[in-house]
C-alpha positions in Angstrom: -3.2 -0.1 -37.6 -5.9 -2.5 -36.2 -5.7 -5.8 -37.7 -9.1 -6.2 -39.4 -8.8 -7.3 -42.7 -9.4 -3.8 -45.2 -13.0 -3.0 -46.2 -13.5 -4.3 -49.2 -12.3 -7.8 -48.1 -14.8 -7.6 -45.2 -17.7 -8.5 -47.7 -20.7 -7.2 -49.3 -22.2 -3.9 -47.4 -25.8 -3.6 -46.5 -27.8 -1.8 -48.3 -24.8 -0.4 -50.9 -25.9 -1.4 -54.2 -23.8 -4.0 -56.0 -21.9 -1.4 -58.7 -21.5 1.0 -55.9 -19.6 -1.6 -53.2 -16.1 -0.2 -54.3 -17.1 3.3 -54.1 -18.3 2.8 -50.5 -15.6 0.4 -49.6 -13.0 3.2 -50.3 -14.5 5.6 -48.8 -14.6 3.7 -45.5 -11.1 2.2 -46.1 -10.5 6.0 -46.1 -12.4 7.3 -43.1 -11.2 4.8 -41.3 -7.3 5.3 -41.9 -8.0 9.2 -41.8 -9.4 8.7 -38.4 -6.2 7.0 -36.8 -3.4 8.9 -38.8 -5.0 12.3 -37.2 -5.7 10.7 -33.9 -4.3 12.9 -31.3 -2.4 15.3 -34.3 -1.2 18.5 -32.8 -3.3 21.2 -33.9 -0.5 23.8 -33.5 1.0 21.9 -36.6 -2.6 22.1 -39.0 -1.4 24.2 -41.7 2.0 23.7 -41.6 3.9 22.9 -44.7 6.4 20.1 -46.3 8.1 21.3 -49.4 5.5 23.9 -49.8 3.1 21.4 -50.4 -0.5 21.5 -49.2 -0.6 21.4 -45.3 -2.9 18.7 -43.2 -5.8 21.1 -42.3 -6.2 21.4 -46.6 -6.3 17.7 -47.0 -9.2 17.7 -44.9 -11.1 20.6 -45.9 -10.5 19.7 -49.6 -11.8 15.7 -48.9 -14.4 17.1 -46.8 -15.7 19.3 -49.9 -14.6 17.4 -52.7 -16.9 14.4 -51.3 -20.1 17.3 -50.9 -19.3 18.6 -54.5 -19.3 15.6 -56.5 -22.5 14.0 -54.4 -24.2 17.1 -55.4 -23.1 17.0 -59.0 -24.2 13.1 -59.0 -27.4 14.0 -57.9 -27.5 16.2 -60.7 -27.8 19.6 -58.8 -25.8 22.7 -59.3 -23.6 23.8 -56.1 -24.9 25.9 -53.7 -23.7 29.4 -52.4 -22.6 27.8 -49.8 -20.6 25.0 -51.6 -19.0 27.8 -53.2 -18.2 29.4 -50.2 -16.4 26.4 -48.5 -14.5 26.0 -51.8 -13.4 29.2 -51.9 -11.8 29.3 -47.9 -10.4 26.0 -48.2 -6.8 25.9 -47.4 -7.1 29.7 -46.1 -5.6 29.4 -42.7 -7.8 29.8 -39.8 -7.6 30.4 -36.4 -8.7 28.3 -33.5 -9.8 24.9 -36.0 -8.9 21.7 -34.2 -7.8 19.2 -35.9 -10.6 16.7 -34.8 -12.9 19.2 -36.1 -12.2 18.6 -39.7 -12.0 15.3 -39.0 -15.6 15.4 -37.9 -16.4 16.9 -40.8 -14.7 14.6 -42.9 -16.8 11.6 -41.1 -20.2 13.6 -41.5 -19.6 13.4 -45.0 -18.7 10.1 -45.6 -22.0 9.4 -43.8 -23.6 11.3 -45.9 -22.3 10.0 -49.2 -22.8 6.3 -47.5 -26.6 7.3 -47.3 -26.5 8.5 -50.9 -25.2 5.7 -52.5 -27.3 3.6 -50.4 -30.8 5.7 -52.5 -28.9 5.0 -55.6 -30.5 4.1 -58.3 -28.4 1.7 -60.5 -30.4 2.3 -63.1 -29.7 5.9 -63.3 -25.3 5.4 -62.9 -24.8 6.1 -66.8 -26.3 8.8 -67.0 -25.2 12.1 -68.1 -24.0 14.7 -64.9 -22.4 18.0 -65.8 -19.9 19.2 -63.3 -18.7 23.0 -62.7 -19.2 26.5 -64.0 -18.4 25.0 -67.1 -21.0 22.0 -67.1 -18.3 19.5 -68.0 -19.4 16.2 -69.0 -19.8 13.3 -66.9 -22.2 10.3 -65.4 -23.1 9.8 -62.2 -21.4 6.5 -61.6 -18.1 8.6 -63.0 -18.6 11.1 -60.1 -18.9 8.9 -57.5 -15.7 6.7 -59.0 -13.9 9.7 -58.9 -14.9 11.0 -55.1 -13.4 7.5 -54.2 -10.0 7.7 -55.7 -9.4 11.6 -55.2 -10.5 10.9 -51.5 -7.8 8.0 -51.8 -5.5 10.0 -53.5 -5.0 12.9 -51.1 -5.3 10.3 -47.7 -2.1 9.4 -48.9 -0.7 12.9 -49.4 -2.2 13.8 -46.2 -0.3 10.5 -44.5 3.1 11.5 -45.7 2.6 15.1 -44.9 1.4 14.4 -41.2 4.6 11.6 -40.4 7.0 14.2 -42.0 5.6 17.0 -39.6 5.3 14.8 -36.6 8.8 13.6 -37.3 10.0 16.8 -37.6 8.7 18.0 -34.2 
């Protein structure tokens, strides 16, 4: 681990409005220790399993996606086909992904939900969002809260699951 202090003790970020700094903060603190846990991770080992629990390559399909949905349900759109799509064939084993693809795709996201919370309007955080088939209810401000800590939450199964399987190897 580098020795930089984590992002949210780094200070303010440009252009992140002031409600939205711990959403973005997290979400860096997250690409960032993504990004050095799968550092040179064996691909052979992708969709391998602990306990029968969810294998690397999901994690990052899944926080790859999850990010995509709930931007898109913040911005108060429906999915797309091709959300749907993605949704459906994550965790479906798949031949010939490398890890460092989904980890690309995992960055291109968080730079895209960086950009988005940078447009934000705080104005518009409390207000209603509706979120799946079944238009649950929600606000903006809750959707991105949420992308943050369920990006959080499955770095950290992803980080157990990767140093059990490269310790079993």
């Amino acid at each position: 681990m580098n020795n930089k202090p984590e992002v949210w003790l780094r200070g303010p970020l440009k252009n992140i409005p002031a409600l939205l700094q711990p959403v973005a903060h997290a979400l860096l603190q997250a690409r960032e220790e993504l990004n050095e846990l799968m550092n040179d991770f064996p691909d052979a080992l992708l969709w391998q399993k602990v306990a029968d629990m969810a294998s690397p390559a999901f994690h990052l399909q899944h926080m790859a996606g999850v990010l995509n949905r709930l931007f898109t349900y913040a911005n108060g759109e429906g999915l797309t086909d091709y959300q749907l799509g993605y949704l459906k064939q994550e965790g479906q084993p798949q031949e010939n992904i490398k890890s460092a693809d989904l980890v690309h795709h995992f960055n291109l996201q968080v730079e895209s939900a960086m950009q988005q919370l940078s447009e934000a309007d705080e104005n518009i955080l409390t207000q209603a969002r509706e979120v799946g088939r079944s238009k649950l209810p929600s606000t903006a401000l809750g959707l991105y809260v949420h992308s943050a800590e369920h990006t959080m939450r499955h770095l950290g199964q992803l980080l157990v699951t990767v140093k059990v399987l490269k310790e079993l190897t």
